[in-house]
NUZANU-622772 format. One record per residue: x, y, z of N, C-alpha, C in turn; residue in three letters. Coordinates in pm, whole numbers, plus 50000, padded with zeros to 5 digits. Layout:
BEGIN
{{X,Y,Z},{X,Y,Z},{X,Y,Z},"ALA"}
...
***
This chain:
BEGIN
{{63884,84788,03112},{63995,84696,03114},{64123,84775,03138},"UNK"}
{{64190,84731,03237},{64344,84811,03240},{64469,84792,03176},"UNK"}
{{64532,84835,03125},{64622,84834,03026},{64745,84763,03094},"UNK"}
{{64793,84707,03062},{64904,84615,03141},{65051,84613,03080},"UNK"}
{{65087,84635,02956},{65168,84644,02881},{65293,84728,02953},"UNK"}
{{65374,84648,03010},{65530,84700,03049},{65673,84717,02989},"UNK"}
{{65687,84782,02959},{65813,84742,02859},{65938,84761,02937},"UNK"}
{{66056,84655,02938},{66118,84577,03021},{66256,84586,02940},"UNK"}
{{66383,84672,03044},{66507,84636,02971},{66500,84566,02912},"UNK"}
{{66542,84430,02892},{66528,84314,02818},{66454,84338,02702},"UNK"}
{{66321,84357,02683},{66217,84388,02595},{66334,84453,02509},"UNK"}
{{66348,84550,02560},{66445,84690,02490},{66586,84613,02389},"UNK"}
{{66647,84513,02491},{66807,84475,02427},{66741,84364,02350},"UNK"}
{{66621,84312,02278},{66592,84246,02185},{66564,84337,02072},"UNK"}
{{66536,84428,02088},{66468,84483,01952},{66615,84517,01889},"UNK"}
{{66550,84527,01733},{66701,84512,01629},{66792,84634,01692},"UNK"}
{{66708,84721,01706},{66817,84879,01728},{66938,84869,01827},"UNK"}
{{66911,84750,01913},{67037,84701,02036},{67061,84560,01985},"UNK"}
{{67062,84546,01848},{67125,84397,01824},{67276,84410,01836},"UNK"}
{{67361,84520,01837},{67488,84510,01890},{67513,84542,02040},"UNK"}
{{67436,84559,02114},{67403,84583,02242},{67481,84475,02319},"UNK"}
{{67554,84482,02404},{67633,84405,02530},{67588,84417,02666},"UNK"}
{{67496,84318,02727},{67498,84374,02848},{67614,84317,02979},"UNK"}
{{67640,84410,03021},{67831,84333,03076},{67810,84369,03243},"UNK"}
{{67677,84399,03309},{67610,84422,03443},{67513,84390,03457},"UNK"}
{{67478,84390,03572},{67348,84400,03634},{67201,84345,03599},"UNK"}
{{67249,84190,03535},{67170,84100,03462},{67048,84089,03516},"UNK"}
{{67058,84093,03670},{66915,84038,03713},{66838,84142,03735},"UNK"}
{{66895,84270,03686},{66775,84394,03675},{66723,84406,03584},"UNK"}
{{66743,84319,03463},{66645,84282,03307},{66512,84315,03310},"UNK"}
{{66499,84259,03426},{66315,84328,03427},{66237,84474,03476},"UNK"}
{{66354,84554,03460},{66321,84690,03506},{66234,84722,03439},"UNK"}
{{66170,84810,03486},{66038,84848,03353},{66102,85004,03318},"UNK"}
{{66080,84997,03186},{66095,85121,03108},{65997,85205,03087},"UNK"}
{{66029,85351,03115},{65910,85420,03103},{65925,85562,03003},"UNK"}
{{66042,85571,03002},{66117,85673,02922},{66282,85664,02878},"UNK"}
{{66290,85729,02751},{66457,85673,02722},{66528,85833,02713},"UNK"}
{{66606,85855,02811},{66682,85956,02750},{66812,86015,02727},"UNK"}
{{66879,86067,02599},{66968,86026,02573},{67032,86147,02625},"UNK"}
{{67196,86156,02728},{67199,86227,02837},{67369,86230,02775},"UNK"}
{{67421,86381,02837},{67586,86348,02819},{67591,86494,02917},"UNK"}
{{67549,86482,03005},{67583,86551,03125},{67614,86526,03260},"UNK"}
{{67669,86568,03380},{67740,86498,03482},{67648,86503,03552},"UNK"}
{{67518,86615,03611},{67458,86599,03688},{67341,86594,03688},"UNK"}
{{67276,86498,03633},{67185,86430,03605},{67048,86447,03694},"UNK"}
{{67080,86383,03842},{66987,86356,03950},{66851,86410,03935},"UNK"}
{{66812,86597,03912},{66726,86646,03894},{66652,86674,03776},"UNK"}
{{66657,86575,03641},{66601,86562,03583},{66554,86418,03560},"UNK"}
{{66574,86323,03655},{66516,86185,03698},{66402,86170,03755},"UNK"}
{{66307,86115,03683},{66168,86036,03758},{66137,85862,03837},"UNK"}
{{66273,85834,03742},{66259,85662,03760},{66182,85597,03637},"UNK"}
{{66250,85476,03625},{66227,85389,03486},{66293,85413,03412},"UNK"}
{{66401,85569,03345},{66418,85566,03250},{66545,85535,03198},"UNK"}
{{66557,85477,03069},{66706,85445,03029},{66768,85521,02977},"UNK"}
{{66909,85506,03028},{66991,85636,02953},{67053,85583,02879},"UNK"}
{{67079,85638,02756},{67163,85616,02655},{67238,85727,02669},"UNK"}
{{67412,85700,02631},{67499,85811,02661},{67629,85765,02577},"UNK"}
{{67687,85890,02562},{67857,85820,02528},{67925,85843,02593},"UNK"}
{{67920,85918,02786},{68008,85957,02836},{68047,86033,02880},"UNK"}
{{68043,86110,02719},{68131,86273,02693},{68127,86337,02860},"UNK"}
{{68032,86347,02905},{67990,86505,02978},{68026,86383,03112},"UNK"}
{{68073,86310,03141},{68079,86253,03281},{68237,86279,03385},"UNK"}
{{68267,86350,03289},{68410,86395,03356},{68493,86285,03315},"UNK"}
{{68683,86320,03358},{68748,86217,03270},{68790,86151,03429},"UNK"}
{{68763,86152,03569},{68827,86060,03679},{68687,85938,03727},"UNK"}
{{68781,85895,03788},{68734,85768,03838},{68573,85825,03954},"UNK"}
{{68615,85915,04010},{68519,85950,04091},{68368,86003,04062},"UNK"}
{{68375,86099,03954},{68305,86129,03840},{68218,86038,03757},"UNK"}
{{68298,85974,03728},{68158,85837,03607},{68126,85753,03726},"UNK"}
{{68118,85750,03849},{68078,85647,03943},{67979,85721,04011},"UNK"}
{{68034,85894,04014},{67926,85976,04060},{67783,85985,03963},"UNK"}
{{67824,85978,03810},{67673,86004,03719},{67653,85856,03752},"UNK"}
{{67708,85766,03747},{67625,85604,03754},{67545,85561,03920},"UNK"}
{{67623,85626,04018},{67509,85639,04132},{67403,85692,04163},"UNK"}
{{67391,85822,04047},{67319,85919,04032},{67211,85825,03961},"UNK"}
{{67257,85749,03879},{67082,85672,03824},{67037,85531,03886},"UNK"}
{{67146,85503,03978},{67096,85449,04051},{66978,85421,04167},"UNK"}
{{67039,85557,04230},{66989,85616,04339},{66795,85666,04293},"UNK"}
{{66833,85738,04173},{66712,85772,04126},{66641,85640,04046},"UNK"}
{{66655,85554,04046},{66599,85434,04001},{66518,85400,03888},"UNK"}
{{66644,85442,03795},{66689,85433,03643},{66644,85278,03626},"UNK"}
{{66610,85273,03495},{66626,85115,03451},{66728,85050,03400},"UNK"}
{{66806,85137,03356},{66933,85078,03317},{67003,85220,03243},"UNK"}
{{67132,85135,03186},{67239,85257,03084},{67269,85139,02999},"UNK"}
{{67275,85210,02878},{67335,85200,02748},{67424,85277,02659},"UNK"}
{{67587,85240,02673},{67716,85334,02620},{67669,85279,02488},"UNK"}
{{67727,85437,02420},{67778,85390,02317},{67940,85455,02328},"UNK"}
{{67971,85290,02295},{68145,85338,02282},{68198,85417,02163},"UNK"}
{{68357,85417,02174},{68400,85504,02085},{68465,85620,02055},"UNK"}
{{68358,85687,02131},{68396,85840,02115},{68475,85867,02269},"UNK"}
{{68415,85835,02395},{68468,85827,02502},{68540,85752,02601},"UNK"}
{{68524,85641,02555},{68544,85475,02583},{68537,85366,02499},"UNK"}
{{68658,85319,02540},{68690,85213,02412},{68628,85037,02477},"UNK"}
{{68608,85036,02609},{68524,85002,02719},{68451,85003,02800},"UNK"}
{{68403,84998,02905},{68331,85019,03011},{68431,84957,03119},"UNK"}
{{68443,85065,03190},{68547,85037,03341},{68515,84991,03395},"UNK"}
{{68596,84923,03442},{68568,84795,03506},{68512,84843,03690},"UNK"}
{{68541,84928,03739},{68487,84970,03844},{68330,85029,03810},"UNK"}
{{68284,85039,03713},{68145,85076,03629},{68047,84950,03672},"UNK"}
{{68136,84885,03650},{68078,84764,03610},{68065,84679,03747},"UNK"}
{{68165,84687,03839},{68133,84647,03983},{68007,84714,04039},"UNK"}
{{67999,84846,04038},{67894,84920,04060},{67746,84863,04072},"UNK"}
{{67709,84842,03924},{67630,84799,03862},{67550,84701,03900},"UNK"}
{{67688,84603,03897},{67659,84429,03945},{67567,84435,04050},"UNK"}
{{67644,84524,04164},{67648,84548,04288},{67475,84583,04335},"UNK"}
{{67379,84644,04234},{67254,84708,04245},{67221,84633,04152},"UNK"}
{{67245,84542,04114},{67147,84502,04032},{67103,84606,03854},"UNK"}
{{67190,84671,03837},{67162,84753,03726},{67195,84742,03605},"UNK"}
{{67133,84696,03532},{67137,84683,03373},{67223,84787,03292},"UNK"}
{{67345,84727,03311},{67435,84799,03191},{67462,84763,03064},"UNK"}
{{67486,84814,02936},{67530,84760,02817},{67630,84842,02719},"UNK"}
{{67674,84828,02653},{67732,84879,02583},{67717,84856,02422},"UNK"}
{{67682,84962,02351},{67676,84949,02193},{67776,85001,02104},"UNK"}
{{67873,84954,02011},{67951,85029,01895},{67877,85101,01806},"UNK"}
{{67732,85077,01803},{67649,85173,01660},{67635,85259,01749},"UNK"}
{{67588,85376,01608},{67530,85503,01650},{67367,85535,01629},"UNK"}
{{67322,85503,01639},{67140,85497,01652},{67019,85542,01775},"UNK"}
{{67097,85618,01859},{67088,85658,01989},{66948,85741,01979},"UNK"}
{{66925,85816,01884},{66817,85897,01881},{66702,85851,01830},"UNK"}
{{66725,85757,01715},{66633,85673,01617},{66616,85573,01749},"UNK"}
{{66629,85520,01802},{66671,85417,01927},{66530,85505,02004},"UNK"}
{{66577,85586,02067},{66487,85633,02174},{66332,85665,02109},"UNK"}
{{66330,85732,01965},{66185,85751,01948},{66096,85626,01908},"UNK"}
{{66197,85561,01887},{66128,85422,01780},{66061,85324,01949},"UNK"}
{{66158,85380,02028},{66094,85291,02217},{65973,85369,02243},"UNK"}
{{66011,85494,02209},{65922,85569,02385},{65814,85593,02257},"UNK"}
{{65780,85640,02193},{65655,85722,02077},{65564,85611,02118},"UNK"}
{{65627,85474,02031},{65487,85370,02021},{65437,85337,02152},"UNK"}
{{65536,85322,02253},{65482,85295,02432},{65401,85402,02495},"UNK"}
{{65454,85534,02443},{65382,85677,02486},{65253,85631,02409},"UNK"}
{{65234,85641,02311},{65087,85639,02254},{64987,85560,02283},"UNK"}
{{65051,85418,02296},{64990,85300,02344},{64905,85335,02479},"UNK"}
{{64978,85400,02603},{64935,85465,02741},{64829,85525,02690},"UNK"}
{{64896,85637,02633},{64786,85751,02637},{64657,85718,02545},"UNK"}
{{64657,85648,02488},{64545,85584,02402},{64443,85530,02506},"UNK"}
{{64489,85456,02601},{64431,85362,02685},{64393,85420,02780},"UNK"}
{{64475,85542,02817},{64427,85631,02913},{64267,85689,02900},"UNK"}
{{64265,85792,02780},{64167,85818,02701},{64052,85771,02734},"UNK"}
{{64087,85642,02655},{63962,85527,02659},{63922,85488,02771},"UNK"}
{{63993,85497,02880},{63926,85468,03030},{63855,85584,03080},"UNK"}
{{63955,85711,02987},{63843,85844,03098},{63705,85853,03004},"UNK"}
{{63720,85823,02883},{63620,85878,02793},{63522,85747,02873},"UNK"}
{{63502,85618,02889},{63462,85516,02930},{63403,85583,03074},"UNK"}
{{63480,85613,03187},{63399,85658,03293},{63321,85761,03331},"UNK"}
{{63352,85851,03204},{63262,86024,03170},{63130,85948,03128},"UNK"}
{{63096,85881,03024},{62965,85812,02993},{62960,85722,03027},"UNK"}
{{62986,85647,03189},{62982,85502,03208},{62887,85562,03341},"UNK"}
***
């Protein structure tokens, strides 16, 4: 039997850990599938991207101009991220509004959170989804070694 279980932005901005979660873009990319969450505060991103995964960030490392946070947000675009999740605060007291055209623009699931839970956030997603795979994986190879 093949394992089917996708876990889906959306999926993600229901669970309690994004109950302060805003998503203020890229609504109709809700159904991105998630495959990894990682929590990132660096500008150049691109070469540590596979696709699916969500970034959680506060910013910090994206440089302070306009050209810069449009450059890391094309950057997960391009590599075909499932979405971003700020947490404000420390770097932004908003999400810019040219962020946010961006976004719209691809279809990309943006949000923004005031808590700090970013790390508890990512293991509490990816552990139980990682295990779930690899469980099922297993069981299909162990299944076709004696099948």
């Amino acid at each position: 039997m093949a394992y089917s279980f996708k876990l889906t932005v959306r999926d993600v901005l229901q669970r309690p850990h994004f109950k302060s979660a805003t998503l203020i873009s890229g609504q109709k990319g809700v159904y991105r599938v998630v495959n990894w969450v990682h929590i990132v505060e660096v500008k150049e991103i691109r070469h540590l991207l596979n696709g699916n995964e969500l970034i959680l960030t506060t910013g910090v490392g994206w440089g302070k101009t306009k050209a810069s946070r449009l450059s890391f947000l094309k950057q997960l675009i391009e590599r075909d991220c499932a979405g971003l999740c700020v947490e404000l605060g420390l770097v932004f007291k908003d999400i810019p509004d040219d962020m946010r055209k961006l976004a719209d623009e691809h279809d990309f699931p943006s949000s923004y959170s005031r808590t700090r839970s970013a790390l508890s956030t990512s293991h509490k997603i990816c552990i139980p989804s990682y295990m779930r795979r690899s469980n099922n994986t297993s069981k299909r190879s162990v299944g076709s070694a004696t099948g």
